[in-house]
TORVEXLUM-883823 format. One record per residue (C-alpha): residue in one letter; x, y negated, z negated. Coordinates in steps of 0.5 Angstrom, whole numbers, plus 2048, in hexadecimal, padded with zeros to 3 digits. Layout:
<site A; <X; Y; Z>> ...
# end
This chain:
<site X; <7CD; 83F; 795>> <site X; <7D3; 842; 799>> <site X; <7D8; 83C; 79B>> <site X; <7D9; 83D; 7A3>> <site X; <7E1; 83E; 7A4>> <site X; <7E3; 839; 7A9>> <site X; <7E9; 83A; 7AD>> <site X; <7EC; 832; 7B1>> <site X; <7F0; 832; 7B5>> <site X; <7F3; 82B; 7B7>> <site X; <7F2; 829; 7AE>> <site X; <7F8; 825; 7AF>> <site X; <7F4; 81F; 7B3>> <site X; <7F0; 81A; 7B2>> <site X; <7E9; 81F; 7B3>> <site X; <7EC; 825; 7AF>> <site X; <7F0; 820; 7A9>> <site X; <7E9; 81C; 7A9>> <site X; <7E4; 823; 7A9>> <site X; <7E9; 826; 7A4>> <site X; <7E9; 820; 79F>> <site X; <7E1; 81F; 7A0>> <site X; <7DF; 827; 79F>> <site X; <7E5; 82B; 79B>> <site X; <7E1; 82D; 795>> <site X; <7DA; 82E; 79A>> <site X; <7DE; 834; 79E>> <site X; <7E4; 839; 79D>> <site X; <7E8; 834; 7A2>> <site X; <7EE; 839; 7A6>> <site X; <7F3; 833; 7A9>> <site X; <7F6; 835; 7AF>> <site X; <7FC; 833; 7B4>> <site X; <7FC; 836; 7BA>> <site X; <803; 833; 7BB>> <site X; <806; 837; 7B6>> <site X; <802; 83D; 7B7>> <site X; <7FF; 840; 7BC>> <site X; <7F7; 842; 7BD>> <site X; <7F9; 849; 7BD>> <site X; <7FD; 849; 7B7>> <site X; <7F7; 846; 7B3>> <site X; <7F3; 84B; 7AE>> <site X; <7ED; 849; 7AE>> <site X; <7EA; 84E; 7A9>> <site X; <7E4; 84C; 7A6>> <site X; <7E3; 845; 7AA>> <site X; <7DC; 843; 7AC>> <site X; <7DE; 83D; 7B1>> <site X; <7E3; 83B; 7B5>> <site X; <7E3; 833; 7B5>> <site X; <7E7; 832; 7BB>> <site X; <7EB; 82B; 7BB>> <site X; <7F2; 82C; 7BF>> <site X; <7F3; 828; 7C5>> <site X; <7F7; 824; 7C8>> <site X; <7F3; 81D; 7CA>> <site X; <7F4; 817; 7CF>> <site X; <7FC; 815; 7CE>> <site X; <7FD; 80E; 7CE>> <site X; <803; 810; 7D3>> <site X; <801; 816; 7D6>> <site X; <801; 81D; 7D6>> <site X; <802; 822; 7DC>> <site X; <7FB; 825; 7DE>> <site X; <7FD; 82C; 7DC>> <site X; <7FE; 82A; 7D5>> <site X; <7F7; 827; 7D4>> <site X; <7F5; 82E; 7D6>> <site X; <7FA; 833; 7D3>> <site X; <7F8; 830; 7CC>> <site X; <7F0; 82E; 7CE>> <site X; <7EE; 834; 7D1>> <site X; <7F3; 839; 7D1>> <site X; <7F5; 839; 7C9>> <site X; <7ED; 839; 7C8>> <site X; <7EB; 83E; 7CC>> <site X; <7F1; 843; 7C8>> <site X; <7ED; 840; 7C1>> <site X; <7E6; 841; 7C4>> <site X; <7E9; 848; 7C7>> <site X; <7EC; 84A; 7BF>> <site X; <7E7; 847; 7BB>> <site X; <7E2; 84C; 7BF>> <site X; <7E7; 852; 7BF>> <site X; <7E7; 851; 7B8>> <site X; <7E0; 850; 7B6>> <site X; <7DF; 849; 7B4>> <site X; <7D8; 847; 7B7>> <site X; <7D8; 83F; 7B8>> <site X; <7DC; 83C; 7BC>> <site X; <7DB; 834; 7BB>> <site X; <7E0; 830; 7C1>> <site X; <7E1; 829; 7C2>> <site X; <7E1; 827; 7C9>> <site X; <7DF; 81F; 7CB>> <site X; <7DB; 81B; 7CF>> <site X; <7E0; 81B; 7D4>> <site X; <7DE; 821; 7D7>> <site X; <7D8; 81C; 7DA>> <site X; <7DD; 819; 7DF>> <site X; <7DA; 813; 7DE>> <site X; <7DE; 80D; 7DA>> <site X; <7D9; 808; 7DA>> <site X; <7D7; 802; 7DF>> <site X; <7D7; 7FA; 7DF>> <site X; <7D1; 7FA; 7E3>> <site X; <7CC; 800; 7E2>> <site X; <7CA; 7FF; 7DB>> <site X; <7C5; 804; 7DB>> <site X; <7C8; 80A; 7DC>> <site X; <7C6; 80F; 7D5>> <site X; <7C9; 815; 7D4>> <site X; <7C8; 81B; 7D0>> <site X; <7CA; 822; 7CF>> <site X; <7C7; 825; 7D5>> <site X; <7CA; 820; 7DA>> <site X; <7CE; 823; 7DF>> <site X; <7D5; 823; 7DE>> <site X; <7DA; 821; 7E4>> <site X; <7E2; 81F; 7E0>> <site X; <7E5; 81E; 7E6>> <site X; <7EC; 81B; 7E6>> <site X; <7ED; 81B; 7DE>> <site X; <7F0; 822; 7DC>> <site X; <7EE; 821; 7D5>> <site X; <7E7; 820; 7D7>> <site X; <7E9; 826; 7DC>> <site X; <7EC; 82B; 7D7>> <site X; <7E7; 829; 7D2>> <site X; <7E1; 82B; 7D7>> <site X; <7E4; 832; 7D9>> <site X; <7E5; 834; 7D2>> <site X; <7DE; 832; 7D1>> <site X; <7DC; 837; 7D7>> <site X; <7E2; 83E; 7D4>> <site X; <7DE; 83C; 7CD>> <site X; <7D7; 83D; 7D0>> <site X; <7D9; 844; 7D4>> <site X; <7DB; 847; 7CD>> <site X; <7D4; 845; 7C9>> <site X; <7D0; 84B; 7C8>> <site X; <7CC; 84D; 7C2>> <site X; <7D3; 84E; 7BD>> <site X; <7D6; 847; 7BF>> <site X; <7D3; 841; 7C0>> <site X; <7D5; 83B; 7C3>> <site X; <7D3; 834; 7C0>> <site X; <7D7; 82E; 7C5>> <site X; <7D8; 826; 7C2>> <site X; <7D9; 822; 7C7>> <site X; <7DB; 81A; 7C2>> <site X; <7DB; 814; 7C6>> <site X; <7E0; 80F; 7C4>> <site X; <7E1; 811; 7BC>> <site X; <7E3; 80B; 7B7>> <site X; <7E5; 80B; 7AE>> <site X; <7EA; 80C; 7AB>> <site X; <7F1; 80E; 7AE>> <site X; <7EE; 80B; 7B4>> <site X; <7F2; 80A; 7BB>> <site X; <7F1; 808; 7C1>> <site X; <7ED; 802; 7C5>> <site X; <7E9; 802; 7BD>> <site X; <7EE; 801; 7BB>> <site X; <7F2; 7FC; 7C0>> <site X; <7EB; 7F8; 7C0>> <site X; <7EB; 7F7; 7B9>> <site X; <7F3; 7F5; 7B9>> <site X; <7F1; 7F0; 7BE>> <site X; <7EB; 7EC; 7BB>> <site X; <7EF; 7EC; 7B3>> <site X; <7F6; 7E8; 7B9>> <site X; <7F1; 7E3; 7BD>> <site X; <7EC; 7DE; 7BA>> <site X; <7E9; 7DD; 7C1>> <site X; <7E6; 7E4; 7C5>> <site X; <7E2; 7E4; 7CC>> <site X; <7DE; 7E9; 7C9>> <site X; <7D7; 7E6; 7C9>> <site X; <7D3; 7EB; 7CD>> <site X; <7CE; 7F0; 7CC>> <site X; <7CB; 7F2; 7D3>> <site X; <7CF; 7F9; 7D1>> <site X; <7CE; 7FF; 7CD>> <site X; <7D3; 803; 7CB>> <site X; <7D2; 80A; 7C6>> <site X; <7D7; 80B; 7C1>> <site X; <7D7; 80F; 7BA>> <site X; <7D9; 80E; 7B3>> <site X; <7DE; 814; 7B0>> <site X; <7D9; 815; 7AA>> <site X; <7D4; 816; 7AF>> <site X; <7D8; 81B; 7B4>> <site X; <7DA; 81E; 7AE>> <site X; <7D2; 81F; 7AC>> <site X; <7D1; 823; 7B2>> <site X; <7D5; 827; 7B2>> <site X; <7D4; 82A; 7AB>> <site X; <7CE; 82B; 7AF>> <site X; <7D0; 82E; 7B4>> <site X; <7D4; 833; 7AF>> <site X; <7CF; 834; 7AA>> <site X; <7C9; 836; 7AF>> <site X; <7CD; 83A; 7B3>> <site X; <7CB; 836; 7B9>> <site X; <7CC; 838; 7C0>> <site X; <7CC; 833; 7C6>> <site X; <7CE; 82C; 7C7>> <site X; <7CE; 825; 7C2>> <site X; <7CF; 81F; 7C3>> <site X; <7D1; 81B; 7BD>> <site X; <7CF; 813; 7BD>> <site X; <7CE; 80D; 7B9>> <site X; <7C6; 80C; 7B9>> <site X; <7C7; 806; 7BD>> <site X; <7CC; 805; 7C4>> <site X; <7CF; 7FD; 7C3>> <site X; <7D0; 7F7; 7C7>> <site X; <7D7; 7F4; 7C8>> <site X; <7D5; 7EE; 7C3>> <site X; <7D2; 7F3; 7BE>> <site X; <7D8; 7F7; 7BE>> <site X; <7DC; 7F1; 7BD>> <site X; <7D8; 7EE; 7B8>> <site X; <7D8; 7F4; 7B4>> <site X; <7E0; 7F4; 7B3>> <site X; <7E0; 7ED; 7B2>> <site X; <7DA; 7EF; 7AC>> <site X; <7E0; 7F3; 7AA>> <site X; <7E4; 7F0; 7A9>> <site X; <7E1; 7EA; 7A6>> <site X; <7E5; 7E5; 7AD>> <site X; <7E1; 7E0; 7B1>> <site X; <7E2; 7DF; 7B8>> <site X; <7E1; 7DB; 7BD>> <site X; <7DD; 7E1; 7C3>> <site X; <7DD; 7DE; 7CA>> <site X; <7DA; 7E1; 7CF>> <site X; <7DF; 7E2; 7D5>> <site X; <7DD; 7DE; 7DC>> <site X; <7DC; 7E1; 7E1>> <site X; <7E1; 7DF; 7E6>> <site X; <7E6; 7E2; 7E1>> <site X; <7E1; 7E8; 7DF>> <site X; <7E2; 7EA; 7E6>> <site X; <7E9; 7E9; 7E7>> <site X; <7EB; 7ED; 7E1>> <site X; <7E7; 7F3; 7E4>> <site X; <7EB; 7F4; 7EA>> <site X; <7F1; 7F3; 7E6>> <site X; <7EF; 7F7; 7DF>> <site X; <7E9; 7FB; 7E1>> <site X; <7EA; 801; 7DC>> <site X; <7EA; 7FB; 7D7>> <site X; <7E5; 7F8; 7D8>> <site X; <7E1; 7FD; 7DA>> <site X; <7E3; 800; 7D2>> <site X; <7E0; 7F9; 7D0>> <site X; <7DB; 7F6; 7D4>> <site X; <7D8; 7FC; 7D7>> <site X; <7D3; 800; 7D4>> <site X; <7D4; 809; 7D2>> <site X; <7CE; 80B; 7CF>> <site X; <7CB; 812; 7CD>> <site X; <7C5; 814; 7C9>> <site X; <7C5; 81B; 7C5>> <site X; <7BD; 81C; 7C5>> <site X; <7BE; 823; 7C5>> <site X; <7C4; 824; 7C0>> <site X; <7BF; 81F; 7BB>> <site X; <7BA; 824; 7BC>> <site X; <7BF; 82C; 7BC>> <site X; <7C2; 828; 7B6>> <site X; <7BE; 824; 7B2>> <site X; <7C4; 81F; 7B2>> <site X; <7C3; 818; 7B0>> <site X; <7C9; 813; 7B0>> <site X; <7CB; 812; 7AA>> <site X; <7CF; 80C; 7AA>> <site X; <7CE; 806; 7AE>> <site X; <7D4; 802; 7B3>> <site X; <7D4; 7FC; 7AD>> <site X; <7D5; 801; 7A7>> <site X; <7DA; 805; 7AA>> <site X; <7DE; 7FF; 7AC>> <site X; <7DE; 7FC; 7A6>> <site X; <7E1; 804; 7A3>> <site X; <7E7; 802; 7A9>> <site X; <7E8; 7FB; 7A6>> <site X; <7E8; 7FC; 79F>> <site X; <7ED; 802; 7A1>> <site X; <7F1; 7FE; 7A4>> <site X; <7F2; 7F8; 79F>> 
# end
């Protein structure tokens, strides 16, 4: 059977590095950084889907609006706009859940979204940029050129940045934790897992929008407990009192938002168009990063 040739653009990150590793020997793999080269430059001869990485995600210092979109959504519109020009059938994007709007809640913690949920990404320009990108590639689809989006919640495994990354720091620096909670749920996916997906995505040709998850969302106290399984530690986890919870809210909502709040999604539909099935649990992977780091 014919390997797919498979163009990635952002190969040199943490998806693309990861992807690479996983399916070099699956598929004819063309690495490409659109920093050095420009999409109308590329020659894509003989490439059969385009997996498009590139972005500029959240800045921990920031970054002027206007760049969030000249790399979100201009450089993907002139990608998509190439690789169609140049007959390559299947363009696979990754967009993020920030294309919802909607960052989770301390207090509402029933709210499940899923693919078809109504985006509405106000006031974040990655989320924006993303979200617009989403709409030029869905203007160009046709019979020739068909558009598969994956939207990843928070991603976790090896290489992992982020606030996976400063929690686990956290837990391995202090013997006692106020994390003994489990009123929230939180959506997350493990890289092998993502990773699985979009090897579907590719190989089916599929077109539409995915979500990829871990088969089950977390508490705090979960997703606690399972770095501490990790890494084989023994905390002391209390639950925050009130009066300090409440304070803490006021003076550090986003925080304690991406802690005690719940940001869930279901991908029903995705189960369903793919035959996905997580491969890995959130304990397995972790135990992957621990043994990593050692």
């Amino acid at each position: 059977m014919k390997k797919i040739t498979l163009m990635i653009t952002g190969a040199s990150g943490f998806i693309g590095s990861n992807f690479i590793e996983r399916y070099k020997d699956k598929y004819n793999i063309i690495p490409v950084d659109l920093l050095k080269i420009s999409p109308e430059e590329l020659d894509f001869t003989g490439v059969d889907t385009v997996l498009h990485l590139a972005a500029l995600v959240h800045q921990m210092n920031g970054a002027p609006r206007e760049k969030y979109f000249e790399v979100n959504t201009e450089l993907t519109k002139r990608m998509a706009e190439c690789a169609k020009k140049n007959g390559v059938k299947h363009f696979v994007f990754y967009s993020t859940v920030k294309v919802y709007g909607y960052d989770g809640d301390l207090n509402n913690h029933d709210i499940v979204l899923n693919e078809f949920s109504k985006c509405n990404p106000i006031n974040d320009p990655y989320g924006e940029s993303k979200y617009e990108a989403e709409k030029i590639l869905h203007s160009l689809e046709n019979d020739n050129f068909r558009v598969g989006i994956i939207r990843p919640p928070m991603v976790y495994g090896k290489g992992v940045k982020g606030n996976m990354q400063s929690l686990i720091k956290l837990i391995k620096l202090c013997p006692i934790v106020p994390f003994k909670y489990t009123g929230n749920k939180r959506s997350l996916v493990a890289i092998d897992n993502l990773m699985y997906l979009t090897t579907l995505v590719i190989d089916q040709n599929a077109q539409g929008i995915f979500l990829p998850l871990d088969e089950k969302n977390l508490s705090l106290f979960e997703i606690v407990s399972g770095i501490e399984s990790a890494y084989n530690l023994k905390r002391i986890n209390i639950p925050l009192i009130n009066p300090l919870y409440w304070l803490l809210c006021k003076i550090e909502p986003n925080i304690m938002v991406r802690l005690y709040g719940s940001l869930q999604f279901e991908n029903i539909k995705t189960k369903e168009k793919l035959g996905y099935v997580s491969k890995q649990t959130y304990r397995e992977a972790l135990h992957i990063i621990s043994g990593e780091d050692k």
